[in-house]
N, C-alpha and C positions, 0 to 999 in steps of 0.2 A: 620404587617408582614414586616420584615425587607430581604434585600437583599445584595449579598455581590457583589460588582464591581471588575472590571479588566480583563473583557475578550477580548482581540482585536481583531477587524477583518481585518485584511490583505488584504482584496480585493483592489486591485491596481486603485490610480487616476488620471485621466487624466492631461498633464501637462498643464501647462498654456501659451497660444500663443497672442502672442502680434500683432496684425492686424494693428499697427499704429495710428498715428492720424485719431478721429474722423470725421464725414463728419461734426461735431456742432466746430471742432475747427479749420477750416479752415474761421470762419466768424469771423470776429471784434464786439462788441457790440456799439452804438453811444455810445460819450463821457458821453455825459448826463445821459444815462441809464443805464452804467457801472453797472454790477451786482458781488459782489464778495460773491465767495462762502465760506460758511461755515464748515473748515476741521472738520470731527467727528472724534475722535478716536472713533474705534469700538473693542470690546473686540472680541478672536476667541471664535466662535459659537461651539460647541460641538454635534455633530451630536447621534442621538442615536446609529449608528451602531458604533461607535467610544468607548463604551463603554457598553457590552451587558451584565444586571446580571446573573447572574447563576438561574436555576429554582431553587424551592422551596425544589424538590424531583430529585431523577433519574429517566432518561426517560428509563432504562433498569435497574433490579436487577443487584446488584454486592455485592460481598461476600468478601474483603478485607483482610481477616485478614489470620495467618497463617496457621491454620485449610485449608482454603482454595484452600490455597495454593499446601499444602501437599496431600491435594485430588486430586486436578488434575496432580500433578507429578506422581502420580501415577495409575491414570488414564492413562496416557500416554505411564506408564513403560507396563502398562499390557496389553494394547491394541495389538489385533490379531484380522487379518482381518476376514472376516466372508468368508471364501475360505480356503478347505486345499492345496490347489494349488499353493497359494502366500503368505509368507513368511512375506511381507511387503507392506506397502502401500507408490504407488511414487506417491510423488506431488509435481507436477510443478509451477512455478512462472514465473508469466510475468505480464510486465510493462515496462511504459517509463523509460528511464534514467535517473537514480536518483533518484527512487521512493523508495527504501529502498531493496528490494527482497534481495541483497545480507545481507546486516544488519540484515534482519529478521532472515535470515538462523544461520549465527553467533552470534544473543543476543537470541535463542532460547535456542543454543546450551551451550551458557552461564548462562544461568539459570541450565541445570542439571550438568555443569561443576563444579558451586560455587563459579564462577570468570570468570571475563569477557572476554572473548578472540575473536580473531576474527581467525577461520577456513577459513569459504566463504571472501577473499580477496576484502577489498572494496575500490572501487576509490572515490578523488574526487573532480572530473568533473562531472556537471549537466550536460552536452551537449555530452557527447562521453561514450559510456558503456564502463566500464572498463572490464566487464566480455564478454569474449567472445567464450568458451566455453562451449559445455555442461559438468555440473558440478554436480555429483551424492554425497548429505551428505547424511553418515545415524547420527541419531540423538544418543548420546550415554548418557545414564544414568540409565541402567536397570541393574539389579543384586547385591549381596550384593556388590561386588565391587566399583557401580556405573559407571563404565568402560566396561559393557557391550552391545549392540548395542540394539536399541527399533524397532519394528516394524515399523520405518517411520523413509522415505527417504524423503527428499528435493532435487527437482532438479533445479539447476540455469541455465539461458539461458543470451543470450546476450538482451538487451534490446531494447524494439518495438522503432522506427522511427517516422516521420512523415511520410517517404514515405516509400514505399517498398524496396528504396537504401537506408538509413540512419540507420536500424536496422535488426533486426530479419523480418522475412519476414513468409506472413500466409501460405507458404510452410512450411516452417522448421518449424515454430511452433508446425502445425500437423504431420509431420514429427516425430516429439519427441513425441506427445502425443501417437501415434499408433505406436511406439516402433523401426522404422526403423533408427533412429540416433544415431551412436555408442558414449560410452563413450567417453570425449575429442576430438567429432568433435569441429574443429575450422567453428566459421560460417561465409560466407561470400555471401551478395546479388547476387553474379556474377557464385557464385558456389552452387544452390542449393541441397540439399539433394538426391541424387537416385543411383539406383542402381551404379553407376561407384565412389560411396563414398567409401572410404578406409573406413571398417568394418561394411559397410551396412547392418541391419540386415534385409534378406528377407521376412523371414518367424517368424514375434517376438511372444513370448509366452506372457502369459499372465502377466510373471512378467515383461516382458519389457516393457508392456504399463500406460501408465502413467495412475492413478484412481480418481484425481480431481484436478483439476489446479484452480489455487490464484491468480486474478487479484490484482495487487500493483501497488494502487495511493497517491502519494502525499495530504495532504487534505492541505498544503500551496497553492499548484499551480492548484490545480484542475477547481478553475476558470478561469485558465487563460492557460491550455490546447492546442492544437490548436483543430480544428473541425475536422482534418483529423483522430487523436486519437477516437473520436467517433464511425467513420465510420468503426475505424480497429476493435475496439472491439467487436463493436456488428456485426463484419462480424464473427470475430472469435468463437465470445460464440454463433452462426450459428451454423455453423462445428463443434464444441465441443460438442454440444447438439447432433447432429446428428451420433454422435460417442457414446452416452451414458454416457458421462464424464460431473459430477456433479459439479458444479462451485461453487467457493465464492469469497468473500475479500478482504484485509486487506486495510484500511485508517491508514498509514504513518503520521509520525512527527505530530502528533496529540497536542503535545507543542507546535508547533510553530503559531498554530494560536488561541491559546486563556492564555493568562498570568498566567490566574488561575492554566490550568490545566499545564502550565511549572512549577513551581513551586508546586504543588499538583496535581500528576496524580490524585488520586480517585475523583479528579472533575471531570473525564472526560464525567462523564454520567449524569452532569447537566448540561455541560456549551452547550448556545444555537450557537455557533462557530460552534463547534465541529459535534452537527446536521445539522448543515445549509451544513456543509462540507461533511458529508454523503450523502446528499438531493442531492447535485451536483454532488456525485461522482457516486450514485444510475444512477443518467440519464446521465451522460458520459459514462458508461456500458451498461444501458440499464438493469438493474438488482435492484430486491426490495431489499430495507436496509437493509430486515431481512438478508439478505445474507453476510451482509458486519457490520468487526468487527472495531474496533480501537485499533493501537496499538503504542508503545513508543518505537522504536529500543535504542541499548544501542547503541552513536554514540562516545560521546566524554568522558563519565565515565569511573572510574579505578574500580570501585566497584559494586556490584548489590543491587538492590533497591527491596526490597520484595511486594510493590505494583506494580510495573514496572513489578517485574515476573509475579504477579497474571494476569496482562493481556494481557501477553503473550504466559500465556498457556492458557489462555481462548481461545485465539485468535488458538492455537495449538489443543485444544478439539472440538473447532466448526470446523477445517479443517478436523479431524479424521472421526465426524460425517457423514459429505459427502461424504469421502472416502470409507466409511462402506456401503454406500448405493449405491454404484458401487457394491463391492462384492455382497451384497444383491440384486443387479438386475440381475447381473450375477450367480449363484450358478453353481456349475461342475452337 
């Protein structure tokens, strides 16, 4: 059974520090017993995580081809929430900075466009949210025109912190998901969300509240994280759970930590990176895998990539599913 190489692993290593002279080279050796040493060259050793093969099979079914494809666009177009009461299903996105949420928004939106554009406005600085508003898209590709709107809204938020002054804050956040945060609030730690917010909504209906929120991690930096991310999340998916709001989501730049699959997305579901990177992103959440998809934003392409779409909408079908299952818990 043969195997095919080139997946790297990115996990960052320690540098190397120089302590000084030894406590063995501060002694002289007697003349007579002068030992000289023998320099080796040594060839670099190649660790196995330096180079991890791809499995044999996928560790998940995936259907590639255009057929596909065109099923889940259209799965998408036709989707209506299970409530005659709401029109559409909003889902929310949060995550560190950098983590792609606005990207997603824009290369989703770029698949039923037919060319890539970017709507959701994206910075980029890893250290400072570019987005700092709330930012309501609806997703447009229904009807024969294709210029007609689908039942599903994405909402973008400023991006979580390490602390509570550095980003979005687990006020605002909930804030947004139970509907009290008007369109184009600006967020700011110092000013949070309540009643004295210019278009505070007091009383939100049910289409103002948001129906399943996408946590967005990096699968480059998820080991390297800080700890205080941890503690924000799984305080957050607390309160969201508590609220009846069904979670999932997305593992980010999923090229950039395995060679194979930069160059060949449909590796993505054999290369062992790409799990190992779910596995960590699973317990930085606090959420089983099955919950959480992989996806490729379009970042620095002119064109779209027919596999890149397929699991993107994948990645846009499993978020519909748990948004469905809000309505469904809810009925009028």
């Amino acid at each position: 059974m043969s195997y095919t190489f080139g997946c790297d692993n990115f996990s960052s290593k320690p540098e190397t520090v120089s302590f000084g002279p030894s406590i063995s080279d501060s002694f002289s050796a007697p003349p007579s017993k002068t030992v000289r040493k023998t320099e080796k060259t040594t060839q670099p050793q190649i660790t196995p995580l330096d180079f991890i093969p791809l499995l044999e099979n996928q560790w998940r079914n995936m259907d590639w081809s255009e057929e596909a494809k065109q099923t889940l666009m259209e799965s998408v177009r036709s989707f209506k929430p299970a409530s005659e009461s709401v029109p559409e299903a909003r889902v929310l996105l949060i995550g560190p900075v950098g983590a792609g949420k606005s990207s997603f928004i824009s290369s989703v939106q770029s698949v039923f466009s037919g060319r890539v554009i970017n709507r959701a406005m994206v910075g980029s600085s890893s250290s400072t949210s570019f987005t700092k508003k709330l930012r309501s898209f609806c997703i447009r590709g229904a009807g024969e025109t294709a210029d007609e709107p689908t039942a599903l809204v994405m909402c973008d938020v400023m991006g979580v912190g390490e602390g509570e002054t550095t980003g979005l804050t687990l006020h605002d956040a909930l804030s947004v998901i139970k509907g009290h945060a008007p369109e184009g609030h600006q967020f700011s730690p110092e000013q949070p969300v309540g009643a004295e917010t210019v278009g505070y909504v007091r009383k939100p209906s049910a289409t103002d509240k948001v129906h399943c929120v996408v946590f967005v991690v990096d699968a480059s930096k998820v080991a390297s994280y800080a700890k205080s991310f941890g503690t924000t999340f799984q305080q957050l998916r607390e309160h969201i759970s508590n609220l009846g709001v069904h979670q999932v989501a997305l593992l980010t730049h999923v090229d950039q930590v395995c060679k194979t699959t930069g160059s060949d997305i449909t590796q993505v579901y054999r290369s062992q990176s790409v799990q190992q990177a779910m596995v960590k992103a699973g317990a930085l959440l606090g959420m089983a895998t099955s919950y959480i998809v992989p996806v490729k934003n379009y970042c620095s392409e002119l064109d779209l990539d027919e596999s890149t779409d397929v699991l993107l909408l994948k990645a846009v079908d499993h978020i519909l599913q748990y948004a469905n299952l809000y309505f469904q818990d809810n009925r009028d």
